[in-house]
Backbone as numpy.savetxt, mean C-alpha at the origin, in Angstrom:
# Nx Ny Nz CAx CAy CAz Cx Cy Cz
-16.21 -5.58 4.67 -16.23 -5.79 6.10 -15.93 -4.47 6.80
-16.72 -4.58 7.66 -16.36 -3.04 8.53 -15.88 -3.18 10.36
-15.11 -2.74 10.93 -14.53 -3.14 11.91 -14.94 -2.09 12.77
-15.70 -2.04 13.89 -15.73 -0.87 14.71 -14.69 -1.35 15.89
-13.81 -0.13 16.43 -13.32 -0.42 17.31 -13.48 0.77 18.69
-14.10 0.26 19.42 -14.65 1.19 20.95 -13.63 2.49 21.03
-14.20 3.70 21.20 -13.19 4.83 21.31 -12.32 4.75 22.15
-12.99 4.46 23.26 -11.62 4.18 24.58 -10.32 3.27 24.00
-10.42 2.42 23.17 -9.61 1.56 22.93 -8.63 2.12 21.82
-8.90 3.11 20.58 -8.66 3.82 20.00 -7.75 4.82 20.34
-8.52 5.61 21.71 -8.05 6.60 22.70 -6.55 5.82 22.84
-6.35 4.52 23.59 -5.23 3.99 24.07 -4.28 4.13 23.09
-4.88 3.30 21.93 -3.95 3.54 21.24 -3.14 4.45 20.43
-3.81 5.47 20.47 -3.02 6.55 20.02 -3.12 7.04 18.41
-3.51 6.20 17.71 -3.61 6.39 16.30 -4.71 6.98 15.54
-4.89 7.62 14.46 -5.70 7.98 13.99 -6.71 6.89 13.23
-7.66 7.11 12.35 -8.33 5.88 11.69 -7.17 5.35 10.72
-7.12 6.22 10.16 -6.01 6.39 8.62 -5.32 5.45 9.52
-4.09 5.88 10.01 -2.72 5.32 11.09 -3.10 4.15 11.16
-4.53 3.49 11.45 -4.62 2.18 12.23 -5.00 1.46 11.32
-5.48 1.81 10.52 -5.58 1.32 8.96 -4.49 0.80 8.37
-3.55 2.11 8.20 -2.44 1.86 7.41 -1.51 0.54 8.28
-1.74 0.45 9.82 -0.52 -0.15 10.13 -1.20 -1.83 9.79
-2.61 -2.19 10.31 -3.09 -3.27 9.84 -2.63 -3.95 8.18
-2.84 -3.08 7.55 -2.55 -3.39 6.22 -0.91 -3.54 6.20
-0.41 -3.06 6.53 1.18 -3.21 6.86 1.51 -4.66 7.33
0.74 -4.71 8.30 1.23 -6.10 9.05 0.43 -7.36 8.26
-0.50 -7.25 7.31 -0.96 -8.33 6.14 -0.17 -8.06 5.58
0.39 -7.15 4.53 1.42 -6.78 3.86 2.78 -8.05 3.99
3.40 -7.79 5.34 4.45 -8.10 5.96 4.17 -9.68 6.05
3.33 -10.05 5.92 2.66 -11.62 6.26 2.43 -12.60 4.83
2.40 -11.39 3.97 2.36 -11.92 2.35 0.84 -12.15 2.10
0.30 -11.37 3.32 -1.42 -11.83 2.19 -1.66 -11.31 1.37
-1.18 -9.83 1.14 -1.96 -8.58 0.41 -0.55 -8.01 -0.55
-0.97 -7.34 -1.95 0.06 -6.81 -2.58 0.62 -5.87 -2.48
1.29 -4.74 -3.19 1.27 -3.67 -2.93 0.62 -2.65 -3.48
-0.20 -2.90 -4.47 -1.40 -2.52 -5.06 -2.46 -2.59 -4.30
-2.92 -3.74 -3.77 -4.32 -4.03 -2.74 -3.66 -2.91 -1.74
-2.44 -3.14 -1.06 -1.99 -2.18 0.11 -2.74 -0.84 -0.02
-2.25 -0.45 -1.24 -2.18 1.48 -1.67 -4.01 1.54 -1.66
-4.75 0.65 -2.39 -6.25 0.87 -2.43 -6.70 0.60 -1.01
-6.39 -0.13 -0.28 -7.01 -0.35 1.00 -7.46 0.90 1.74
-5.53 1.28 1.63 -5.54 2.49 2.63 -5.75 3.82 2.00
-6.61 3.46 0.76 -6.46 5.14 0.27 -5.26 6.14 0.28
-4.18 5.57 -0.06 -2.50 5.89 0.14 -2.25 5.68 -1.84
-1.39 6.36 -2.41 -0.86 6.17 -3.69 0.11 5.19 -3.30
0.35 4.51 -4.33 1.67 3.51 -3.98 2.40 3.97 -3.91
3.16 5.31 -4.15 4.59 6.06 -3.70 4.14 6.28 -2.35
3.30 6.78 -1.54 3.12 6.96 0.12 3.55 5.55 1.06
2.53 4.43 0.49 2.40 2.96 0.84 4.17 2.71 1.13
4.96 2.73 0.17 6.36 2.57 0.02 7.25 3.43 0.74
6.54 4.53 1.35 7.36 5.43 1.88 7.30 4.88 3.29
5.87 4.66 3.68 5.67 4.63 4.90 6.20 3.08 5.16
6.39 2.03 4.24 6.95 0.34 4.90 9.05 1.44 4.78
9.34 2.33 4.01 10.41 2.48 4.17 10.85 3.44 5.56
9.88 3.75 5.85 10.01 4.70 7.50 9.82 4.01 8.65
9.42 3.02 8.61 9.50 1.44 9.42 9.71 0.64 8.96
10.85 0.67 8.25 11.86 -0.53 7.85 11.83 -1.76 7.49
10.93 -2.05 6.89 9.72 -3.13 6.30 10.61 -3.12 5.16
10.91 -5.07 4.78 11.34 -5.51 3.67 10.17 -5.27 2.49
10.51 -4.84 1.70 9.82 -4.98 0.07 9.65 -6.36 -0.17
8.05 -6.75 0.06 8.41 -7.83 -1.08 7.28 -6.88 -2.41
8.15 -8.00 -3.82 8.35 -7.58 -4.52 8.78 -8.88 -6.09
7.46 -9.59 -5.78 8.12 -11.16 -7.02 7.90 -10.48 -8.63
8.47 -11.42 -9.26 7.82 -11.66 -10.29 6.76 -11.14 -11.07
5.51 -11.40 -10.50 4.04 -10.50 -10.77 4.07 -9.59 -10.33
4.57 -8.89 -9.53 4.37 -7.63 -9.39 5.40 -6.59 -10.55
5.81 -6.82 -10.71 7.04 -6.76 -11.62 6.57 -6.88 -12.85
5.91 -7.78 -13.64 5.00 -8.05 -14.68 3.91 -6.84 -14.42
3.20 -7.09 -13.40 2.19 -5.65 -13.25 2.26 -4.37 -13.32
3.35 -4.00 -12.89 3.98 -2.52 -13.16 4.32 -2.55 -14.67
4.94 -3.21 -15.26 5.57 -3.15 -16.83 4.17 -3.02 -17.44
2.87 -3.54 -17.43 1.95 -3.53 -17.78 1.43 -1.88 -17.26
1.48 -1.78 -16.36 1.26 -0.22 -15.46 1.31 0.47 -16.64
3.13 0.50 -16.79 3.55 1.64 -17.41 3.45 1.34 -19.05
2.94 0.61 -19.91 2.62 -0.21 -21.06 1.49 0.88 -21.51
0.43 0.62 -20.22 -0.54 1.69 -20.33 -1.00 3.11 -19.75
0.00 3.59 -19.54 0.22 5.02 -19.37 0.76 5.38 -20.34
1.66 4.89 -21.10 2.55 5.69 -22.28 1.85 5.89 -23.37
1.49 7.48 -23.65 0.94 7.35 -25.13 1.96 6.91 -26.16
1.88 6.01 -27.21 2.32 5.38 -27.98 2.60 6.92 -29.35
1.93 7.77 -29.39 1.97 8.83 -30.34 2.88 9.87 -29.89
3.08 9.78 -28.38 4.46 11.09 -28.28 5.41 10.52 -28.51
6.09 11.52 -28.97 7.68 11.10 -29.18 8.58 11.96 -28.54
9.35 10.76 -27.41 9.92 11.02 -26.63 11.80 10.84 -26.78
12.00 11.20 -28.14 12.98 11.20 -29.09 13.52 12.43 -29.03
């Protein structure tokens, strides 16, 4: 889906594309539609930025279960199994 929004209206608001992006996704975020994975891909943000920026506007973490499972899996497959970190 693609959203055009009139420059004048843009103009008002003050934000950049990125900015108006990021804050939309923020406020799904904040609403529980979207994860924090979907968040970081939406906005073309790494998930350390995504987290910085709900922590610079004071936005609760959510943070269940599956996401929690997903990261352990994250990092499951990033680790080469052959270094030794001994």
């Amino acid at each position: 889906m693609k959203i055009d929004i009139p420059d004048h209206i843009a103009n008002a608001i003050g934000l950049t594309e990125q900015e108006l992006l990021a804050s939309l996704v923020e406020s799904l975020y904040n609403q529980g539609r979207l994860s924090i994975v979907f968040d970081g891909e939406s906005t073309e943000m790494c998930k350390e930025e995504f987290l910085k920026m709900l922590a610079e506007h004071n936005r609760r973490l959510h943070y269940d279960p599956d996401d929690f499972n997903d990261s352990i899996d994250q990092l499951r497959f990033s680790v080469d199994p052959a270094d030794n970190y001994y």
